[in-house]
N, C-alpha and C positions, 0 to 999 in steps of 0.2 A: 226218484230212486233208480234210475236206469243206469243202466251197467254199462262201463267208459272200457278201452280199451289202454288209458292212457292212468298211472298210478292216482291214487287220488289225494288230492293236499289235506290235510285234519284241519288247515286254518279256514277252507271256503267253508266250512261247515258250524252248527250253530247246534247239531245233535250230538252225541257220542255215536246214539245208536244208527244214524243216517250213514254218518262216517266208516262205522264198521262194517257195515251190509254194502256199500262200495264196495271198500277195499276188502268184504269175501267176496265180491261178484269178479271183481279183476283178480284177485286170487287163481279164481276157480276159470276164468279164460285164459290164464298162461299156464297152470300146474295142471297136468295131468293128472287124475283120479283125486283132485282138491275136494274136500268136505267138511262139515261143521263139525264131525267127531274127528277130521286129523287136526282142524286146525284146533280144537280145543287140547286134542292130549299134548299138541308143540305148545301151548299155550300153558298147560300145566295143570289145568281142569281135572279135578278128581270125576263132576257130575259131566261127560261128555255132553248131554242134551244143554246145558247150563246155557251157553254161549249164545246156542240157537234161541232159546227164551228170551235173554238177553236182549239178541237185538230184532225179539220181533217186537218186544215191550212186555213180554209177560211178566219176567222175574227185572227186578233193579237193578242197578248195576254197587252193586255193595262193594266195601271199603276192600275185603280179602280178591273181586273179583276184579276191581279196578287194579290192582297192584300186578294182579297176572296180566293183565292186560299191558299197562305201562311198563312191562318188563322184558314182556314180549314184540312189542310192535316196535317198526322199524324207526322212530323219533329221535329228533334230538331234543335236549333240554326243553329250548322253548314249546316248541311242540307239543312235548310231554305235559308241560304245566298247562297249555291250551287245552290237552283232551282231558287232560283230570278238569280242570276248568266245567270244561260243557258235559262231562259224563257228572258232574255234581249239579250241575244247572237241567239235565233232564230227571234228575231223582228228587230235586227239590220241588217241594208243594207250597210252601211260605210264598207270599210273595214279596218279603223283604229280600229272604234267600237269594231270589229268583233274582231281585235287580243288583243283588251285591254281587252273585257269579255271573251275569250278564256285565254289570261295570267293568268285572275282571279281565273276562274275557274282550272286551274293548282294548283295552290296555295294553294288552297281549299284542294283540293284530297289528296295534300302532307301534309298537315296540318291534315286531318284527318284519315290517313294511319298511319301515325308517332306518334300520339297520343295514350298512354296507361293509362289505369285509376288506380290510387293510390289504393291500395287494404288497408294498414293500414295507414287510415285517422288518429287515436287518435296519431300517432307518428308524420307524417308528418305535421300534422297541429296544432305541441304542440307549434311550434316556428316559425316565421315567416322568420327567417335566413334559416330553413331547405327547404322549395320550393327553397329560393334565391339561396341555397347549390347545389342544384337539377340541376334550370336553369345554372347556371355558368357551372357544369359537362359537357352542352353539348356546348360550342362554341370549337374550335378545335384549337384557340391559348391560351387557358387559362391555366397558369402553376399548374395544380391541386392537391398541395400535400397540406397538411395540415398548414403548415408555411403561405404560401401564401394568399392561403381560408380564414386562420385567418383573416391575412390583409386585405384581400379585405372587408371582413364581421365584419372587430373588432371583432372579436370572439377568445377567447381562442383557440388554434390548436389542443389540446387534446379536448375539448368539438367538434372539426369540426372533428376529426377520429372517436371521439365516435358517429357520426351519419352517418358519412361516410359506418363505417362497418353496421349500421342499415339499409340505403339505400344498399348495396350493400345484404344484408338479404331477404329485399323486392326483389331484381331482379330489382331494379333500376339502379346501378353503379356497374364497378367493376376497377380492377387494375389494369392496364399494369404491363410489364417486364420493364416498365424504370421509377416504382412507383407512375405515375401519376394514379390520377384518373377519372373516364371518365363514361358519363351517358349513359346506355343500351338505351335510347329511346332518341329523338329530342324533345317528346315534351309530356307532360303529362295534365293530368287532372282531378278535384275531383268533381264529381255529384253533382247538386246542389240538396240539399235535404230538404225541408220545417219541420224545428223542429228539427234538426240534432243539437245536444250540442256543437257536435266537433267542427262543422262545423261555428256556430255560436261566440264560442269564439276565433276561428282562426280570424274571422271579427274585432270581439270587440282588437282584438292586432293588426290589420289594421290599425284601427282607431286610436289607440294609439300611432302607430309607425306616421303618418300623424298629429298625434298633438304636436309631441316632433320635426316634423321635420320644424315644424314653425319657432326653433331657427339657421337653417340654411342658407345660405344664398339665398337673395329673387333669385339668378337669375341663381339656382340652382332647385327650385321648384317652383311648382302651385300650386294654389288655388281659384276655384271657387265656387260660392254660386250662385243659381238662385232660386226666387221664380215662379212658375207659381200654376194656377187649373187645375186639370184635373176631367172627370168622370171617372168611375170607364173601361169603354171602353178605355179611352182616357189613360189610366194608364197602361192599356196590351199594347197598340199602343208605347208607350214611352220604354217598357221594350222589344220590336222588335228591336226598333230601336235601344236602346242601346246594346242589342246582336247584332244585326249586326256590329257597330261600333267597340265594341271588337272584331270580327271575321275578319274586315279589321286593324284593330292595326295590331293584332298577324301576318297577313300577310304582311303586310305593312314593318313592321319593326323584322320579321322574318331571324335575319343576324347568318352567322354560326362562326362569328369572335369578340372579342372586344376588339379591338385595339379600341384607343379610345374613347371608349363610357364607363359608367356606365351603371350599372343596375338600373331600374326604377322600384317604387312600385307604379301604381294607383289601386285607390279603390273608387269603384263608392260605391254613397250613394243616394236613394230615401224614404222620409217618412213624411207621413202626418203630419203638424202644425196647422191646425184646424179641426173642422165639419165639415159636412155637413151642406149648409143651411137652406135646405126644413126643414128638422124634427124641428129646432129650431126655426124657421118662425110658424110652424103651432102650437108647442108648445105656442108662446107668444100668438097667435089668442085664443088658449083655457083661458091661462088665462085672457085674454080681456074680454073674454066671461062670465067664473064667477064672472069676478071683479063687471061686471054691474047687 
């Protein structure tokens, strides 16, 4: 547990509480006047000492204490789901517990080891066939010449070589000596980026590909619809948790084969269908007010 000078990763670690007493010791070597009561009241901690218990091992790390935590620390998605991961893996005493949040956390590391990030987004996200291109590349029974590919993807087989040699340009796929074609990485990914055009119209052909796929048959796809309200807290809360639920998909059903199975496109969608009520509440009370 010696104190680095350099930030510290949450995936080298297999504690929460290791993790955390790190990253306050590096904390506390770059921030001036850094301590277990600032970093708990930025953290949101009502009990200041809480933290410190915390990660000497006194007190658990409980469901309301983990959420401040995962709220606050600087993670992204996967990350996130690693340290809830190993903060549930040091509070468990079962030892079933123990080897299901250890499995998890396996899964995790391999998921994010094996992940390489798209460098040219405006090609790869021109087509929605082209990720599907991508994923197929990596199971290890998939016959991947262009004839095939076609098939699987109804795609013309010269339109799938002409993006084949473009993935293979990027450093995504390349050739074998027995003409198959076969993806450099297991497993990729594109930044999600707020205002990104590319990125944006790759959704809106999502959504398109999901509205054409209505004429399919019902017991081949899903379709759900939920209304709920949320506050604008309650809206970050929901967007956690839907990252985490893709972060258990992709592990979940992370297979290196597809022998019988297709390939599935979900595409989550979240967006406001009314106001606010306050501002349109205090709104009518004005005009109440001049009317009289």
């Amino acid at each position: 547990m010696e104190s680095t000078n350099f930030k510290p990763e949450v995936t080298n670690y297999l504690s929460a509480r290791l993790y955390l007493h790190d990253f306050y010791q590096w904390q506390k070597e770059n921030i001036p006047d850094f301590s277990y009561t600032v970093w708990a009241d930025k953290l949101g901690f009502k009990n200041k000492s809480l933290l410190r218990l915390i990660i000497n091992g006194t007190r658990t790390i409980t469901e309301a204490s983990r959420k401040l935590l995962l709220n606050g620390l600087p993670l992204e998605d996967l990350d996130k789901n690693y340290f809830k991961t190993i903060a549930l893996l040091d509070s468990s005493r079962e030892e079933e517990e123990r080897k299901k949040f250890s499995h998890t956390a396996s899964k995790l590391l391999k998921l994010k080891h094996e992940q390489v990030e798209v460098k040219d987004q405006s090609f790869f996200l021109s087509s929605t066939k082209i990720p599907a291109l991508q994923t197929l590349l990596s199971f290890k029974d998939v016959v991947a010449t262009p004839h095939t590919l076609g098939l699987l993807l109804d795609e013309n087989p010269l339109k799938i070589e002409e993006w084949l040699l473009r993935l293979e340009q990027a450093g995504l796929a390349n050739k074998n000596e027995s003409g198959d074609w076969k993806s450099t990485h297991d497993s990729w990914g594109v930044p999600p980026q707020y205002g990104n055009e590319v990125l944006n119209s790759y959704y809106g052909k999502c959504l398109e590909d999901a509205s054409e796929a209505l004429q399919f048959n019902p017991e081949t796809r899903r379709y759900c619809t939920m209304l709920f309200a949320l506050s604008p807290e309650e809206f970050l809360e929901f967007k956690e948790m839907e990252s985490e639920f893709s972060i258990q998909v992709l592990t979940k059903f992370n297979h290196s084969k597809m022998k019988n199975r297709r390939l599935y496109q979900h595409t989550f969608g979240l967006h406001p269908i009314s106001e606010f009520q306050d501002p349109i509440l205090l709104e009518n009370d004005d005009s109440d007010h001049e009317s009289q």
